[in-house]
PASEBA-1860 file (N, C-alpha, C; in nm, 3 decimals):
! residues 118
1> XXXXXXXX> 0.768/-4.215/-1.361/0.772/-4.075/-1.325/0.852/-4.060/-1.196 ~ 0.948/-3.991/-1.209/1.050/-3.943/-1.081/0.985/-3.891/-0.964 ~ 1.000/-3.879/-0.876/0.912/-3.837/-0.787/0.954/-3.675/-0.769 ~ 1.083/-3.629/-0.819/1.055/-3.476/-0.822/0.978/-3.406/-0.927 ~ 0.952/-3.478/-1.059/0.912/-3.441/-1.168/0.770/-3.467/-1.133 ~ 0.701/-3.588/-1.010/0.619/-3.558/-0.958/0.545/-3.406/-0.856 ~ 0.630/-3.362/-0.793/0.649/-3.269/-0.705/0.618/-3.135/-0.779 ~ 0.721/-3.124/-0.862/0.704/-3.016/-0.915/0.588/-2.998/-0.978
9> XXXXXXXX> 0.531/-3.105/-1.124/0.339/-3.090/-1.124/0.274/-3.074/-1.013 ~ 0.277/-3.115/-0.951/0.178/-3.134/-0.797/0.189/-2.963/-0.801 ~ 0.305/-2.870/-0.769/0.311/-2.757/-0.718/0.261/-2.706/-0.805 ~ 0.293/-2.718/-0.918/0.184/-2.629/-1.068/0.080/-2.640/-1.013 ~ 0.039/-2.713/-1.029/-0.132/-2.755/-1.058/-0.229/-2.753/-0.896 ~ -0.151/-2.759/-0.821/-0.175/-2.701/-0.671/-0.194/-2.525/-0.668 ~ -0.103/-2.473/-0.770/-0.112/-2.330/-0.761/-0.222/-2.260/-0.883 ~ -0.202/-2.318/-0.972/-0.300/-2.320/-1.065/-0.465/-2.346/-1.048
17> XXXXXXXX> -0.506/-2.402/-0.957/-0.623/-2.427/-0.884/-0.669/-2.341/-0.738 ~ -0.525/-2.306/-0.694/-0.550/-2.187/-0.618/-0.556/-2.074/-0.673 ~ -0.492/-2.028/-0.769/-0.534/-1.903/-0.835/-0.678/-1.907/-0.918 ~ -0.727/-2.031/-0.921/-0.865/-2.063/-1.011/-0.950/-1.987/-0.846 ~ -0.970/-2.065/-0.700/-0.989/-2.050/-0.609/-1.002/-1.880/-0.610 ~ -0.888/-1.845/-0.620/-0.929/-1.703/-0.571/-0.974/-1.580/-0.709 ~ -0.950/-1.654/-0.818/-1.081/-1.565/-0.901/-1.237/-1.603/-0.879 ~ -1.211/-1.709/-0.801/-1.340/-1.755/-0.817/-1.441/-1.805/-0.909
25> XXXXXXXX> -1.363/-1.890/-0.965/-1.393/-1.947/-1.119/-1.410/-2.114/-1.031 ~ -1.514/-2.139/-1.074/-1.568/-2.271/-1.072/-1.556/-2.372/-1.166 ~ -1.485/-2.393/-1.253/-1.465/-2.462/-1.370/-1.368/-2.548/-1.314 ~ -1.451/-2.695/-1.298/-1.431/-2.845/-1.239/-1.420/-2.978/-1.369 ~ -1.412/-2.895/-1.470/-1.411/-3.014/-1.602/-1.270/-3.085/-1.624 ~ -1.197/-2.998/-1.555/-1.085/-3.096/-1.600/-1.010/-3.100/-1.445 ~ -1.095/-3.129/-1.315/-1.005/-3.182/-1.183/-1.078/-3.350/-1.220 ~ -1.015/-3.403/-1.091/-1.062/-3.545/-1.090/-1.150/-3.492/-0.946
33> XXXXXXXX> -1.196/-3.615/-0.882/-1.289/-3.559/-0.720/-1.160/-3.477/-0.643 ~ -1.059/-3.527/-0.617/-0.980/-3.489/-0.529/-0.928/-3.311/-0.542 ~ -0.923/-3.280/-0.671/-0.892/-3.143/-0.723/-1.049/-3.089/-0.688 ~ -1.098/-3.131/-0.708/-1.249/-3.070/-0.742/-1.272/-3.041/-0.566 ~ -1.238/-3.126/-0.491/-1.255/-3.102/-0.343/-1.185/-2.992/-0.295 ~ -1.057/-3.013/-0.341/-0.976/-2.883/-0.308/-1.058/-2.713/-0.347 ~ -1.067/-2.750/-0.447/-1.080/-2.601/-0.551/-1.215/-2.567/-0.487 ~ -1.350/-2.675/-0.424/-1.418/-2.571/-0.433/-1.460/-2.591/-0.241
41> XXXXXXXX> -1.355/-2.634/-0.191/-1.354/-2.602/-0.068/-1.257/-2.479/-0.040 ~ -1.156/-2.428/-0.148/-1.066/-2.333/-0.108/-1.189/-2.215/-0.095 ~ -1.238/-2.200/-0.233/-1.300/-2.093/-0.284/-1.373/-2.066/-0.214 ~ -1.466/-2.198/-0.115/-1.574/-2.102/-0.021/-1.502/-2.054/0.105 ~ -1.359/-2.065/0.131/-1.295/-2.000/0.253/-1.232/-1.873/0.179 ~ -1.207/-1.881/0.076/-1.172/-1.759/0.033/-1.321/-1.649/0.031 ~ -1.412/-1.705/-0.009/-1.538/-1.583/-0.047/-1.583/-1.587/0.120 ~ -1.555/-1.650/0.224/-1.580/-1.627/0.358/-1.467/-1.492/0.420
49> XXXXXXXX> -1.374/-1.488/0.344/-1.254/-1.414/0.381/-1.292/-1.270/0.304 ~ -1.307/-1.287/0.182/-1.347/-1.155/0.131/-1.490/-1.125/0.224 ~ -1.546/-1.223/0.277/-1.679/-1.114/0.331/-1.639/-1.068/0.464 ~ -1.515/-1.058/0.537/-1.471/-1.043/0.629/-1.546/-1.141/0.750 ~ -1.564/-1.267/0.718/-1.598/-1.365/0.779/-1.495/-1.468/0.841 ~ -1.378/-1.443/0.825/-1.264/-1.564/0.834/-1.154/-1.452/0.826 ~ -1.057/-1.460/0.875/-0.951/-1.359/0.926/-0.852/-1.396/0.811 ~ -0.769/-1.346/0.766/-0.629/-1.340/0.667/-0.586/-1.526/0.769
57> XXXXXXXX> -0.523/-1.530/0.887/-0.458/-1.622/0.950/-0.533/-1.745/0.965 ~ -0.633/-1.747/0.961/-0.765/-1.835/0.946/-0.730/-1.884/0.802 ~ -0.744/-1.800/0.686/-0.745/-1.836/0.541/-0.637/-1.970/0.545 ~ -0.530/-1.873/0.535/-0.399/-1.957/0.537/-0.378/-2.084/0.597 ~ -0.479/-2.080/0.731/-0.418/-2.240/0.823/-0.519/-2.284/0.730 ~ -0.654/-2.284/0.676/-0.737/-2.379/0.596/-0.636/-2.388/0.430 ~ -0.548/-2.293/0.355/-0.540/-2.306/0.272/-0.436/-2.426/0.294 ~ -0.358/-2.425/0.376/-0.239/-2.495/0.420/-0.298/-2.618/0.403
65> XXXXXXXX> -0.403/-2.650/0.511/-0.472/-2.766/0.572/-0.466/-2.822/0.417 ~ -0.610/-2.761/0.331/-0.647/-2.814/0.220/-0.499/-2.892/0.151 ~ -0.433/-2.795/0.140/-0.295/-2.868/0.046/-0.203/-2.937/0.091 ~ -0.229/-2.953/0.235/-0.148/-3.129/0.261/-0.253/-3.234/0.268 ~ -0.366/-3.218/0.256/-0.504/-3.322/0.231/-0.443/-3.341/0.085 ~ -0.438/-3.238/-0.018/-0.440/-3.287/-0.192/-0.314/-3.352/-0.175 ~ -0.185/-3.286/-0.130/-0.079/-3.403/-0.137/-0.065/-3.503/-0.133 ~ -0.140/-3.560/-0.052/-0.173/-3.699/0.027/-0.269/-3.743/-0.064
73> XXXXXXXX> -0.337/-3.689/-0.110/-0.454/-3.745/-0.201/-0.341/-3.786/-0.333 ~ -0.297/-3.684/-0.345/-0.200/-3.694/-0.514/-0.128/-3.835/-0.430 ~ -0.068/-3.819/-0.339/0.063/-3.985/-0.338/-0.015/-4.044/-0.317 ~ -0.173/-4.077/-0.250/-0.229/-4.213/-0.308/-0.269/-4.269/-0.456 ~ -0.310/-4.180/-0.501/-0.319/-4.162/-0.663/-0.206/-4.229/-0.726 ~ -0.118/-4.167/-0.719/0.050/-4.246/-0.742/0.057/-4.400/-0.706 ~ 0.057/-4.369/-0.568/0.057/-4.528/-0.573/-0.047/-4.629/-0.595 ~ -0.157/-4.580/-0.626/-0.227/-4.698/-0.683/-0.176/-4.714/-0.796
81> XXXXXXXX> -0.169/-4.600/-0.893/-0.109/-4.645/-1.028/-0.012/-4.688/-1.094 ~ 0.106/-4.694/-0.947/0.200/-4.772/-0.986/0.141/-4.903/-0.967 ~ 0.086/-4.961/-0.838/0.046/-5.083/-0.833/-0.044/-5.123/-0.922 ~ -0.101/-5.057/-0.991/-0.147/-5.122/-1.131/-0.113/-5.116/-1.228 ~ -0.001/-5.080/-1.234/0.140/-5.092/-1.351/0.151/-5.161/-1.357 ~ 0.220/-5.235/-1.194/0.302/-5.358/-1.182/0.229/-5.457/-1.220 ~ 0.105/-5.424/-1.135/0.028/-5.551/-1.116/-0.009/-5.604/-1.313 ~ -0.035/-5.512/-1.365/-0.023/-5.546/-1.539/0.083/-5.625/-1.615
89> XXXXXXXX> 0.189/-5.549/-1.535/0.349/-5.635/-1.606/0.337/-5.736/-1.576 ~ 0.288/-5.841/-1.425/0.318/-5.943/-1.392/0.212/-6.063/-1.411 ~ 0.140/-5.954/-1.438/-0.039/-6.074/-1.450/-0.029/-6.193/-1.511 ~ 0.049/-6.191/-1.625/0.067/-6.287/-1.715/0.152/-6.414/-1.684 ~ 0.271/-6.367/-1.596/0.309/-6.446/-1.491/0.255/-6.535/-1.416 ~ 0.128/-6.477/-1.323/0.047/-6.526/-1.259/-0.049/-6.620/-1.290 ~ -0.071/-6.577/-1.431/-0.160/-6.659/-1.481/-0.124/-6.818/-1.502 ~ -0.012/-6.750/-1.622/0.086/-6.908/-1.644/0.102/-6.988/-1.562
97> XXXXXXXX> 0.169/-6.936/-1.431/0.220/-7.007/-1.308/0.076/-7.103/-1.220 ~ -0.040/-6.990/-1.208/-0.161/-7.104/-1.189/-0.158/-7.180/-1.272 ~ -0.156/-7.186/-1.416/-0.202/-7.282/-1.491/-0.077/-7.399/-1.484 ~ 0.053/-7.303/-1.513/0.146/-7.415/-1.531/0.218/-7.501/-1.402 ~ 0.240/-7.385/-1.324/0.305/-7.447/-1.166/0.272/-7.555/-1.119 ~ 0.346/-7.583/-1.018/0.347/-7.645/-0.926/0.256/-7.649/-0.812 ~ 0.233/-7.734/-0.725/0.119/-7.716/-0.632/0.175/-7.534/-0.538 ~ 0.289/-7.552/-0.524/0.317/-7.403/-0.459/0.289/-7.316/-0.497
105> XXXXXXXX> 0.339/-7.337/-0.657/0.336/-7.200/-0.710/0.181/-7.159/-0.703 ~ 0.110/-7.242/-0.717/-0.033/-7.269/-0.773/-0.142/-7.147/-0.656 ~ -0.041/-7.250/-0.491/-0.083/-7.147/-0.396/-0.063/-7.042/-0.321 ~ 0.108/-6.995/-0.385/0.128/-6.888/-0.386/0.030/-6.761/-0.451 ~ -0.002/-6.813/-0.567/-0.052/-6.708/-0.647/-0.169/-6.703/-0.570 ~ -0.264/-6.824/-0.526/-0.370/-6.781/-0.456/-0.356/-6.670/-0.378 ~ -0.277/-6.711/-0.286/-0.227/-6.613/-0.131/-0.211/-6.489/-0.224 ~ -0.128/-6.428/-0.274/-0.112/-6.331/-0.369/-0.225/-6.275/-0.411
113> XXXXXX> -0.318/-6.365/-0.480/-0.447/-6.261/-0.568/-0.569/-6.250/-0.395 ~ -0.523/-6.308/-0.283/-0.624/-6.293/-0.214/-0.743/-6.416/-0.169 ~ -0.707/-6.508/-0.289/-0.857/-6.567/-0.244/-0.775/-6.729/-0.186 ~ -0.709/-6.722/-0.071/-0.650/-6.793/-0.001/-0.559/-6.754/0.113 ~ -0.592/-6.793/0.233/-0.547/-6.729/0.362/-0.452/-6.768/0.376 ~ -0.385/-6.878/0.316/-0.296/-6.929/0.321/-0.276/-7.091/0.431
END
């Protein structure tokens, strides 16, 4: 996935959850935690705003806030799942190479999976 073709979902579905936010529709069945944090932390600054509890300029710096928190949430998301892409493509590699390698290779892969400090 391209990372603008990333971007641009992100902005859908960032706006799509804000307009959920300000009908005030609670329907969390299809966020993961991170959406679900967003949507129903927007909504209680929005129903603080309709009660004239939180100012228009108030709204906005929390709506802002919230959606560079989900951004950041979305590119960790990303990158774990690339690293467990990779880490899938190469496993088999790893495996072989413990079994078949050389004493290096053997402790490379240790160092690699972790369970050697080197």
């Amino acid at each position: 996935m391209s990372g603008n073709f990333c971007r641009q979902h992100y902005e859908r579905r960032i706006h799509e959850l804000t307009e959920r936010a300000k009908a005030g529709s609670d329907k969390t069945d299809d966020t993961d935690i991170g959406e679900e944090a967003y949507l129903t932390a927007l909504s209680v600054y929005v129903k603080l705003y309709r009660e004239n509890r939180l100012s228009r300029d108030e709204l906005i710096f929390h709506q802002k806030e919230l959606r560079m928190k989900l951004e950041k949430y979305y590119q960790h998301t990303e990158i774990s799942d690339r690293h467990i892409a990779i880490r899938n493509i190469y496993s088999h590699v790893l495996i072989e190479a413990e079994k078949e390698g050389c004493a290096i290779c053997k402790k490379l892969v240790r160092i690699f999976d972790g369970r050697d400090a080197g």
